[in-house]
C-alpha positions as CSV (number, residue, x, y, z in Angstrom):
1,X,12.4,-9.0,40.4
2,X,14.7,-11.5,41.9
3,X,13.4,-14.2,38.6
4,X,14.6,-11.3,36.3
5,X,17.8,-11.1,38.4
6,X,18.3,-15.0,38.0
7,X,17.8,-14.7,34.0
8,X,19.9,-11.9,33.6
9,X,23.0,-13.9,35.7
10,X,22.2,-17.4,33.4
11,X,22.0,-14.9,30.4
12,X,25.4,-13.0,31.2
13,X,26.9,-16.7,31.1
14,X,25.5,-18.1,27.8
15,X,26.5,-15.0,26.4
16,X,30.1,-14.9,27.7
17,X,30.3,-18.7,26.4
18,X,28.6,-17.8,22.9
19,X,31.2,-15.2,22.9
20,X,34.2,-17.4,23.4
21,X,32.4,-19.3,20.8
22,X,32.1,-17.4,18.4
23,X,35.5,-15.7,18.7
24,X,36.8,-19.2,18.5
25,X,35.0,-20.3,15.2
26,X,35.7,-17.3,13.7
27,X,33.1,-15.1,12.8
28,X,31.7,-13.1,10.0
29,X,31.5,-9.8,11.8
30,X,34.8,-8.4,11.9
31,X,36.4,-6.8,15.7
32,X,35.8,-3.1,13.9
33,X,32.4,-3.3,12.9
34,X,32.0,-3.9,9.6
35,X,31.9,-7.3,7.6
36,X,35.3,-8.4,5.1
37,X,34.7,-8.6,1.5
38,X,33.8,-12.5,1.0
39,X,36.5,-14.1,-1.7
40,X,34.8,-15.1,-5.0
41,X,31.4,-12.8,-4.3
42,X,30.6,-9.6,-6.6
43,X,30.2,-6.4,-5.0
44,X,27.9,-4.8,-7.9
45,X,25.9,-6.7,-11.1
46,X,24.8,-10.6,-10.6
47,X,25.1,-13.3,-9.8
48,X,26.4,-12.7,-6.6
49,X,28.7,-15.3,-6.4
50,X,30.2,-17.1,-8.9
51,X,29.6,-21.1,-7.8
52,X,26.5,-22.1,-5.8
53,X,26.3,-21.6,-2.3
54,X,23.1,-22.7,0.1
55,X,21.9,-20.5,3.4
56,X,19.6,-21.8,5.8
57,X,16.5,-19.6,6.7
58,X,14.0,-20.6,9.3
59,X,10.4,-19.9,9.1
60,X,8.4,-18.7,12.7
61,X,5.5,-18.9,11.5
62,X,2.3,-20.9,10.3
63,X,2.9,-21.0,6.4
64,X,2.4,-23.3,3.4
65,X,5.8,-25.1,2.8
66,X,4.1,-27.3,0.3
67,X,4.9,-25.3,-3.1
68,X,7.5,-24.1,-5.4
69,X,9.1,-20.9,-3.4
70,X,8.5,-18.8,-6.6
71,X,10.3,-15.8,-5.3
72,X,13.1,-17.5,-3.8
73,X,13.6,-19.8,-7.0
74,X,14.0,-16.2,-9.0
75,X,16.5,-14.9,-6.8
76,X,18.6,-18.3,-6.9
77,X,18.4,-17.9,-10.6
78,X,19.8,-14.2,-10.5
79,X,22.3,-14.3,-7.3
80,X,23.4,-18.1,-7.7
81,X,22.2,-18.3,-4.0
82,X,20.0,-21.3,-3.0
83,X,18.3,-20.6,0.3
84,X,16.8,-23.6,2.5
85,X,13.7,-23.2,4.3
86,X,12.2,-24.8,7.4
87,X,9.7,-24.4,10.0
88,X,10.5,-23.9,13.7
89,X,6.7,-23.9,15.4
90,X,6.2,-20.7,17.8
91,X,5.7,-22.8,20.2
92,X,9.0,-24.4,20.0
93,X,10.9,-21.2,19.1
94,X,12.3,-20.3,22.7
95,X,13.8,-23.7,22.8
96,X,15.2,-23.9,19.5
97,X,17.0,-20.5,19.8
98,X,18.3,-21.7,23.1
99,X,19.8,-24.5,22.0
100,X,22.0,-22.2,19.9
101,X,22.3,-23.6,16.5
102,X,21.1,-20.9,14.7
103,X,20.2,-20.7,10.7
104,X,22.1,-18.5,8.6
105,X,18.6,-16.4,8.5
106,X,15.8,-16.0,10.4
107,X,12.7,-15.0,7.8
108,X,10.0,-13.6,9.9
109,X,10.2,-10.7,12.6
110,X,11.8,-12.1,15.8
111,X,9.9,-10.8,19.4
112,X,11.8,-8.1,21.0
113,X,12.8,-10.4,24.0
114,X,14.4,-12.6,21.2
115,X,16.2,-9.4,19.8
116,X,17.0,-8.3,23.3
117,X,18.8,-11.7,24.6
118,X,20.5,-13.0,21.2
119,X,20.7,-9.6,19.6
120,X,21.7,-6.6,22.7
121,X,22.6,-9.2,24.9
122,X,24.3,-12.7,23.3
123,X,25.6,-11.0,20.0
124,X,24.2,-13.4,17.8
125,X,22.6,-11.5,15.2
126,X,24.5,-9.2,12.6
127,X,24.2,-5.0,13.3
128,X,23.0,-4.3,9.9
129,X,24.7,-1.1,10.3
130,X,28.1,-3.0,9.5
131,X,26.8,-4.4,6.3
132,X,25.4,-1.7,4.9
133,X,28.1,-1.1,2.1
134,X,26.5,-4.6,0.7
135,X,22.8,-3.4,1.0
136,X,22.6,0.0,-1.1
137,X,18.9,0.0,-1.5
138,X,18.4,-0.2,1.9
139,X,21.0,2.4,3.3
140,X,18.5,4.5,0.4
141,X,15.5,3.7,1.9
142,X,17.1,4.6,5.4
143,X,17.8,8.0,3.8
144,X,14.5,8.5,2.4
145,X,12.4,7.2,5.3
146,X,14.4,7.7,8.6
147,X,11.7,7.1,10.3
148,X,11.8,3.4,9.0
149,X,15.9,3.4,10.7
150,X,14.6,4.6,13.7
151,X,11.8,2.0,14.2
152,X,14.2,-0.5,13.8
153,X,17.0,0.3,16.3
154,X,17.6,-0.8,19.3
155,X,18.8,0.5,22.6
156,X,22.4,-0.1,21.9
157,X,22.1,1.9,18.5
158,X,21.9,-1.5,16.2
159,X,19.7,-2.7,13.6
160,X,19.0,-6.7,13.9
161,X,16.1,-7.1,11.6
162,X,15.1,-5.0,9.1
163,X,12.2,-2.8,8.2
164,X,9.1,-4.2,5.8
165,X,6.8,-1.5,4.5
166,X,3.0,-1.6,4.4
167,X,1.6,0.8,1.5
168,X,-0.6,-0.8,0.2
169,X,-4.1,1.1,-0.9
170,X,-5.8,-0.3,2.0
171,X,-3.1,-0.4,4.8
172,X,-5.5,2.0,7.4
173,X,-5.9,0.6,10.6
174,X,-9.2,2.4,11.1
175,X,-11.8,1.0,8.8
176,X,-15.5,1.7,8.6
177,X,-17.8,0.5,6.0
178,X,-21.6,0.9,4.9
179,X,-24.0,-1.0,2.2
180,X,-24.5,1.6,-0.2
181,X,-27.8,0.0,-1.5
182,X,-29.3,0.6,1.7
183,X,-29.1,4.1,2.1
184,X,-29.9,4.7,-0.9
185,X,-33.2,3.0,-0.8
186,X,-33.6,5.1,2.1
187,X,-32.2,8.2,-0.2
188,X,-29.8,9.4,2.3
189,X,-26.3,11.0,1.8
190,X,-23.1,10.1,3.7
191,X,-22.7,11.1,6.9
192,X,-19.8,13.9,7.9
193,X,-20.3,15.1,11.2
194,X,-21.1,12.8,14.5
195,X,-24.2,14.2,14.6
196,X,-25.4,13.6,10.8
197,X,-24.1,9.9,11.6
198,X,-26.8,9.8,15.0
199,X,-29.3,11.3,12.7
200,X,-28.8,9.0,9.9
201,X,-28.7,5.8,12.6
202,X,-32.2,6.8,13.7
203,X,-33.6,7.1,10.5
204,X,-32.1,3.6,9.3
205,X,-33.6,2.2,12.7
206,X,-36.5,3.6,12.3
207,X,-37.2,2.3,8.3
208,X,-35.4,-1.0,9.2
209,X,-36.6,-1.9,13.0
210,X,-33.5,-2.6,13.8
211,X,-30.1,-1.6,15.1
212,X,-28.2,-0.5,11.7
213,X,-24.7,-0.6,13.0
214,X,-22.5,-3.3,14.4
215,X,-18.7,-3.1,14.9
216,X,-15.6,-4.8,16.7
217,X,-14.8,-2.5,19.9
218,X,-11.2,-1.8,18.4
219,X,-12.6,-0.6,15.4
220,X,-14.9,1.8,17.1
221,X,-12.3,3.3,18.8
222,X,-9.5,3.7,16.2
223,X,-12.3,5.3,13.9
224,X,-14.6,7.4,16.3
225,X,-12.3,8.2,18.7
226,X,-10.6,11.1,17.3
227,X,-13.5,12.6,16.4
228,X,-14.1,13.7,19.8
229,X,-10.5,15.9,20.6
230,X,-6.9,17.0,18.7
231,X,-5.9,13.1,19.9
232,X,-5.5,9.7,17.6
233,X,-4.8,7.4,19.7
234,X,-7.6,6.4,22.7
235,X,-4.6,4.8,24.7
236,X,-1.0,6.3,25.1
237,X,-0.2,9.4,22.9
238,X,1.6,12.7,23.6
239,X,0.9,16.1,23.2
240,X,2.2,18.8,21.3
241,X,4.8,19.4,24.0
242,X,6.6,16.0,23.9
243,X,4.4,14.6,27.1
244,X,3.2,11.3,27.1
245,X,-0.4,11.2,28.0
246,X,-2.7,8.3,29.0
247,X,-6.3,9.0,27.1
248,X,-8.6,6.5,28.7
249,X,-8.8,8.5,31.8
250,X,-9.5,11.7,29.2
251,X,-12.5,14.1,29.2
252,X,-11.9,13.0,25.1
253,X,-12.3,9.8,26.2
254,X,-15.2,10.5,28.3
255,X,-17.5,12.2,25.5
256,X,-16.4,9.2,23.4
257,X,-18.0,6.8,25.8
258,X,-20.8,9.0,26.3
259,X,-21.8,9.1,22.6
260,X,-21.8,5.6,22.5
261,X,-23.8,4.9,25.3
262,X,-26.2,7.1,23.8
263,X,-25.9,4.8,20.7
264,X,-26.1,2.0,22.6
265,X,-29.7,2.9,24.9
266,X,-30.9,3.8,21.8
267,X,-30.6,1.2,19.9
268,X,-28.6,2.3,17.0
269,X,-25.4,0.0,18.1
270,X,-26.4,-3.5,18.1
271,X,-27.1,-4.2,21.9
272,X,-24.4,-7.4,21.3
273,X,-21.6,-6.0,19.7
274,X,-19.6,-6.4,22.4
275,X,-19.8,-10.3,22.2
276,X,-20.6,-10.8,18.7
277,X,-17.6,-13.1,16.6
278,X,-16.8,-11.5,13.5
279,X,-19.0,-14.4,11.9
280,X,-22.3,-13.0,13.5
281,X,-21.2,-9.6,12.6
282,X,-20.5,-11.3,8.8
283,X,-24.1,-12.7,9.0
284,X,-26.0,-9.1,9.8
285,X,-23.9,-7.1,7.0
286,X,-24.7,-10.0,4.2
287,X,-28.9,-10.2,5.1
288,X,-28.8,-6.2,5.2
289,X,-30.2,-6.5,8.7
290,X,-26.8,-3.1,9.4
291,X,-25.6,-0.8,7.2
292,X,-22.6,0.7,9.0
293,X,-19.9,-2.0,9.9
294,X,-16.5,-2.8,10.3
295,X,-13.6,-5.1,9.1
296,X,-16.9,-8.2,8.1
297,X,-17.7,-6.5,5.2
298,X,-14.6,-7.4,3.3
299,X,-16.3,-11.3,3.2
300,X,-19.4,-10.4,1.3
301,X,-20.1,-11.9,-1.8
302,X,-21.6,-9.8,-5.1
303,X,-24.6,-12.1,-4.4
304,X,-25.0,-10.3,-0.8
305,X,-25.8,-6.9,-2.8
306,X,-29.4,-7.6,-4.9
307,X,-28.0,-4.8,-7.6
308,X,-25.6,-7.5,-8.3
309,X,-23.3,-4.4,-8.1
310,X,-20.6,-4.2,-4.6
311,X,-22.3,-1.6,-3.1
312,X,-19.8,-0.6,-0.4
313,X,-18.9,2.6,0.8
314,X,-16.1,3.8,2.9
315,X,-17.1,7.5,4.3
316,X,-15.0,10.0,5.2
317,X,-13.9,10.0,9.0
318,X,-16.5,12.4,11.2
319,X,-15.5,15.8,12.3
320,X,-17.6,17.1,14.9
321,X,-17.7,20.3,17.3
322,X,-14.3,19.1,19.4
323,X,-12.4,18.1,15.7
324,X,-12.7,20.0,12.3
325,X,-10.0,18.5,11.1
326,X,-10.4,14.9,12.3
327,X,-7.6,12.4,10.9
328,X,-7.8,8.4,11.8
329,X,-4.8,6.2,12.1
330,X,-2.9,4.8,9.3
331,X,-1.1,1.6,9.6
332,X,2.5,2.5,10.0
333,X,4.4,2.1,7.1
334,X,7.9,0.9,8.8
335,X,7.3,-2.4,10.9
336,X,10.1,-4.7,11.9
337,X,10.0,-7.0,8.9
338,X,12.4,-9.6,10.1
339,X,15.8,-11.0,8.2
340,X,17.8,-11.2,11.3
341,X,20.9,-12.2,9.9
342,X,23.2,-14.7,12.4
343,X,26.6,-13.6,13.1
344,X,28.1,-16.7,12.5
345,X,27.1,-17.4,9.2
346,X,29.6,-17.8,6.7
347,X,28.0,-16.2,4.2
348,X,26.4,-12.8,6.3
349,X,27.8,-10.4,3.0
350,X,26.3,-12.8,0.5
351,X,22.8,-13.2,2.4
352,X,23.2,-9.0,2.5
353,X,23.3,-8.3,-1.1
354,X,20.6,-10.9,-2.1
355,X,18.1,-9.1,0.6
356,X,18.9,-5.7,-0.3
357,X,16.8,-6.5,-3.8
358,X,13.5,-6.3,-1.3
359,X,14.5,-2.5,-1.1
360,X,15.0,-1.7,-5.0
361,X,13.1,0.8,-6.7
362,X,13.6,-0.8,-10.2
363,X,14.4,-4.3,-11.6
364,X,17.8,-5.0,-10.3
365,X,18.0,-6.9,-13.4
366,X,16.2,-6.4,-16.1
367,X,13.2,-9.2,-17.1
368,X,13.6,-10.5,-13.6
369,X,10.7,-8.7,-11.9
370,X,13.0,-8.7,-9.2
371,X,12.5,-5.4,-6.6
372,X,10.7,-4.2,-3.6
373,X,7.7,-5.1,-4.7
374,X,8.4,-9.0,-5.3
375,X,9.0,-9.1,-1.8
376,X,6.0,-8.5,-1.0
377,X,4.2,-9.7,-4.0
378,X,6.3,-11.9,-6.1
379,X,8.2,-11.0,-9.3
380,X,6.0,-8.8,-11.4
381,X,5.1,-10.8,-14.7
382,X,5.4,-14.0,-12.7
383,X,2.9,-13.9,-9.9
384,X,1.4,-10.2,-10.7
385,X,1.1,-7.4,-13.4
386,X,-0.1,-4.2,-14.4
387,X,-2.8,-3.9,-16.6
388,X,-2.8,-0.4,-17.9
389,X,-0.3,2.1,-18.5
390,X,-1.1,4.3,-16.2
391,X,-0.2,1.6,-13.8
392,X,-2.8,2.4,-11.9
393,X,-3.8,-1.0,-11.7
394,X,-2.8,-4.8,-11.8
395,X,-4.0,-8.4,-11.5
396,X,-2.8,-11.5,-9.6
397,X,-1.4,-14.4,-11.6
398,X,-1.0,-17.9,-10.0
399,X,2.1,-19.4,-11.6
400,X,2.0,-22.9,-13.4
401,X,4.8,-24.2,-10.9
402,X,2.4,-23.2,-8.0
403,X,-0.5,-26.5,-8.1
404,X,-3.5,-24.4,-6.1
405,X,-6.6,-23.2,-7.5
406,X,-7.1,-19.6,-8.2
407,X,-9.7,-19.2,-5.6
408,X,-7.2,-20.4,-3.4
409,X,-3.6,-18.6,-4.1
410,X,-1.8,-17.0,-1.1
411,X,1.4,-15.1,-1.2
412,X,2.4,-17.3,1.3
413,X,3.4,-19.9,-1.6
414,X,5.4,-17.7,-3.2
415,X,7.2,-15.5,-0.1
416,X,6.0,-17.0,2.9
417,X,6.0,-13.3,4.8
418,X,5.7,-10.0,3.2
419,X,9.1,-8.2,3.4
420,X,10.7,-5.4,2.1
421,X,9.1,-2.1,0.3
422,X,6.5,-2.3,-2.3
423,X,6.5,1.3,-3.5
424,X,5.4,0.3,-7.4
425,X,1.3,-0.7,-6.2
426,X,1.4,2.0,-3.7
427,X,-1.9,3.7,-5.5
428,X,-3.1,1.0,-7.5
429,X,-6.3,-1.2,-7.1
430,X,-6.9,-4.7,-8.4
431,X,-8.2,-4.9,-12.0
432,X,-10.8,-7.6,-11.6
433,X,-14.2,-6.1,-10.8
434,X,-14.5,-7.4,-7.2
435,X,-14.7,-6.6,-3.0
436,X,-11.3,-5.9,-3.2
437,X,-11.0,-3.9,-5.6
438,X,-14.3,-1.6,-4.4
439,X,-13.1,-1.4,-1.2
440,X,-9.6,-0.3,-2.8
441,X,-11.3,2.8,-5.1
442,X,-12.9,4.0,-1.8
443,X,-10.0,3.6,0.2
444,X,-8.2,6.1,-2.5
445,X,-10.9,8.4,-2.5
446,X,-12.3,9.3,1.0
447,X,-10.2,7.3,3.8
448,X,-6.6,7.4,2.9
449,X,-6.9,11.6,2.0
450,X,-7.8,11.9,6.1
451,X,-5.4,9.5,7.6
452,X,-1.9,10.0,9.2
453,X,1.0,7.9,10.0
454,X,2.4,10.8,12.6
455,X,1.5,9.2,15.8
456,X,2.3,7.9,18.9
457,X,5.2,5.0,17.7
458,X,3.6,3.0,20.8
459,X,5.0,-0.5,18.6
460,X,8.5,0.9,18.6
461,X,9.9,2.7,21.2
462,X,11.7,0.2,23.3
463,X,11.2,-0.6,27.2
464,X,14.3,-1.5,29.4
465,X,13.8,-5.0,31.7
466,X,13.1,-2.6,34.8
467,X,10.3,-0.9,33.1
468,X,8.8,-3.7,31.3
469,X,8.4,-4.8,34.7
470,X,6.8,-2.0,36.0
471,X,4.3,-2.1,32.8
472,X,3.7,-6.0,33.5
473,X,3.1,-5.6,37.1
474,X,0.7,-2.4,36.9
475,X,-0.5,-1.8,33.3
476,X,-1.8,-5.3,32.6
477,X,-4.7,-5.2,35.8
478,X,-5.3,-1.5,34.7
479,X,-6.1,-2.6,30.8
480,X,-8.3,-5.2,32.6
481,X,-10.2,-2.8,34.8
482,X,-10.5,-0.5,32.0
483,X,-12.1,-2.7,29.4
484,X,-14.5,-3.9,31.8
485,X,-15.4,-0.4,32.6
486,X,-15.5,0.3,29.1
487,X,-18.2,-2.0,28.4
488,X,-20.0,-1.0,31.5
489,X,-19.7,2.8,30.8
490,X,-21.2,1.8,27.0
491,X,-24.1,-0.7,28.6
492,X,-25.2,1.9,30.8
493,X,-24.1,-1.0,33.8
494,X,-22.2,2.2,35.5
495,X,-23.2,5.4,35.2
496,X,-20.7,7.7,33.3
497,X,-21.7,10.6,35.0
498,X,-21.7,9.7,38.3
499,X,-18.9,6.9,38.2
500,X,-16.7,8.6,36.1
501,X,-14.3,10.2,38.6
502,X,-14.0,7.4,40.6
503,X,-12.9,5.6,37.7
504,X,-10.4,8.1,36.9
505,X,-9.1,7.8,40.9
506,X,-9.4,4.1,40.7
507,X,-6.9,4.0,37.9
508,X,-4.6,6.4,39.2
509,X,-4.5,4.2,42.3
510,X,-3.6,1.5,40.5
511,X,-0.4,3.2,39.6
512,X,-0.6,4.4,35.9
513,X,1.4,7.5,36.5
514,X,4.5,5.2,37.2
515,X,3.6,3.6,33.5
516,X,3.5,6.9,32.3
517,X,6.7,7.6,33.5
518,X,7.9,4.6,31.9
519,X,6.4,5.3,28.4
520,X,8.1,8.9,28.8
521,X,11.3,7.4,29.3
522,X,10.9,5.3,26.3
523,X,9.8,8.3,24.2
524,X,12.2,10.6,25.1
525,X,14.7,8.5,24.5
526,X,13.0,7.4,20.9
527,X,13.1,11.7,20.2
528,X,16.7,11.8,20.9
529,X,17.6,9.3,17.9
């Protein structure tokens, strides 16, 4: 504590000085709140502004600055805004936001500590609450999705980056896969229940000789864990009452583990799954050696499958006698996106209304391919397109400007970072017949029916200094003891029925009711929003 103490005394200075600073220099944010009409810009209809301006925006992350910024180059086109871009390595990032001299943008999302000490604390990043009179597409999208406001405000009730949507067809965090050929050779149907899956394992084994399921750990758990109780998340969750409980220490927890084991000693879950790379995993899914799989399978090749057809299936998530109505995790929609905007820009208005096309619902001009979508995807027509329509589906497009090979193109040449909300190809799958677009038709049809994004918002409620201490000191050796026990508990090393209390005991020793504590203060405070 007394480190923290010293920080927060060398922070309270810097941020007086930036203060003076930035009173001194004049900055864009005015004393009441809100950000002056900029002379010569255009509040509605483009371009923006009516001579060429430049903004600097700093990338955080590992990107391709090699190629035409086909997004970027669009917007210039239609706003008359030229934006800069250069890389600050993560390593370097602490430093460089230290030293002070900030870009007129940040593009990626910044770490909370960052928002915390230059946003809460040092004042250097724009409340986009004050600009919000620029950014109409976004003050819409706060209206339609709260939810998406609430994720992204901090403690002091501002908004220093903004929100970036992920609804895309495949955008479930729990993901579980199986070669279709196979079980049909083997003529069996889909699994629904936990105990059809056990009953389909050991006929698979039994045909095959060998263990016909391998997975990553975290997939097992975001899939197969609810399956077990009425909760979704195998950590921290609440219950219908508002109260933040810890579920590794659960009795659903406990018949989780216990299925597995029974997986495990009999040979149905690959005896190495817990120290398998996702290359070895890759390796057993593409000779046919498993059926059932996680994330690996997305790396097959049509010449993996001998009906030269992709046969990959996506089942439905497993109810059993604890869960009728079982529902997996989705990936949440709202994530902190990033566009921190730096208060002492000249041009923090300007920079507003050219972001605020990344929440559009329509082409803010038309021909321009220029909305949510683009931010995420690139203009439509330029770097995608529908192909029916029904718009029910679309196709890639590498641009001339952009010198890669097809097999090759990334977003990342044309937008560096997804951003914004791409509501257009919200239910549409890839036209070319491929992995992609297989896994996409199954996605639509049996996973995405069965999965919810109401859960525990463990990514977003916000942890003062004092109880991110308490979760440092205490919740980082408990996560430790726990995985190891996990494995154990799986391997049949410990005995779940005999060890399992003392687990539980030696856990609550370790303090985890104080973390709960802290995560309820969090929460509460998130529900009072």
């Amino acid at each position: 504590m007394v480190k923290r103490k010293i920080r927060r005394i060398v922070l309270t200075a810097l941020v007086l000085l930036a203060a003076a600073q930035f009173l001194m220099a004049g900055g864009g944010q005015q004393a009441g709140g809100s950000v002056a009409v900029p002379e010569g810009m255009a509040l509605t209809g483009y371009p923006i502004v009516k001579d060429k301006i430049t903004v600097q925006s700093a990338i955080t992350s590992v990107v391709k600055l090699d190629q035409p910024r086909v997004l970027w180059t669009k917007l210039e086109e239609l706003t008359n805004i030229h934006t800069d871009f250069f890389m600050v390595e993560t390593a370097q990032l602490a430093a460089y936001l230290a030293a002070g001299n900030f870009p007129d943008f940040f593009h990626n999302n910044l770490p909370a500590v960052y928002i915390n000490d230059y946003g809460i604390l040092g004042n250097r990043f724009v409340d986009y609450n004050s600009i919000l009179q620029y950014m109409p597409n976004m003050a819409q999208c706060f209206k339609d999705y709260p939810i998406a406001k609430k994720k992204m405000t901090e403690t002091n009730g501002a908004v220093y980056q903004t929100p970036t949507f992920n609804l895309e067809v495949t955008g479930s965090w729990a993901r579980f896969y199986y070669r279709k050929d196979i079980m049909a050779k083997y003529n069996l149907p889909v699994p629904g229940t936990l105990d059809e899956f056990y009953n389909t394992l050991v006929t698979l084994k039994n045909a095959m000789g060998t263990a016909p399921w391998v997975m990553d750990m975290g997939y097992i758990e975001m899939w197969f864990f609810p399956s077990f109780g009425n909760f979704i998340d195998p950590g921290f969750d609440s219950d219908s009452n508002g109260k933040v409980v810890f579920n590794r220490t659960s009795d659903q927890y406990r018949r989780f583990l216990t299925y597995l084991n029974k997986m495990y000693k009999e040979g149905l879950l690959h005896n190495e799954f817990l120290t398998l790379d996702g290359t070895a995993r890759l390796a057993l899914v593409k000779s046919g050696s498993v059926v059932f799989c996680g994330n690996e399978i997305q790396n097959t090749a049509i010449t993996d499958f001998p009906s030269g057809n992709w046969d990959i299936g996506v089942p439905k998530p497993f109810t059993s006698q604890w869960n009728s109505a079982t529902k997996v995790k989705r990936n949440p929609s709202e994530t902190a996106g990033g566009f921190a905007i730096s208060s002492r820009s000249k041009y923090v208005a300007q920079i507003a209304r050219m972001l605020d096309i990344g929440w559009a619902t329509k082409e803010v001009s038309p021909g321009t391919g220029l909305y949510g979508d683009a931010f995420c995807y690139g203009p439509e027509n330029l770097t995608w397109k529908f192909t029916n329509p029904q718009k029910t589906e679309f196709t890639f497009i590498v641009p001339p400007q952009v010198n890669v090979p097809p097999t090759v193109y990334q977003y990342d040449y044309v937008i560096y970072t997804n951003q914004g909300m791409p509501r257009a190809l919200t239910n549409a799958v890839t036209s070319e017949k491929s992995n992609n677009q297989t896994r996409q038709l199954e996605f639509l049809a049996n996973l995405n029916p069965n999965t919810t994004d109401t859960f525990f918002p463990i990514s977003f409620i916000k942890f003062t200094d004092d109880e991110q201490a308490i979760i440092d000191n205490k919740y980082t050796d408990i996560n430790t003891y726990m995985t190891e026990m996990r494995a154990k508990f799986i391997t049949g090393v410990a005995n779940i029925d005999t060890e399992w209390d003392n687990y539980v005991r030696t856990i609550n020793n370790m303090g985890i009711a104080d973390v709960i504590k802290v995560h309820q203060a969090a929460f509460d405070r998130w529900n009072a929003k």
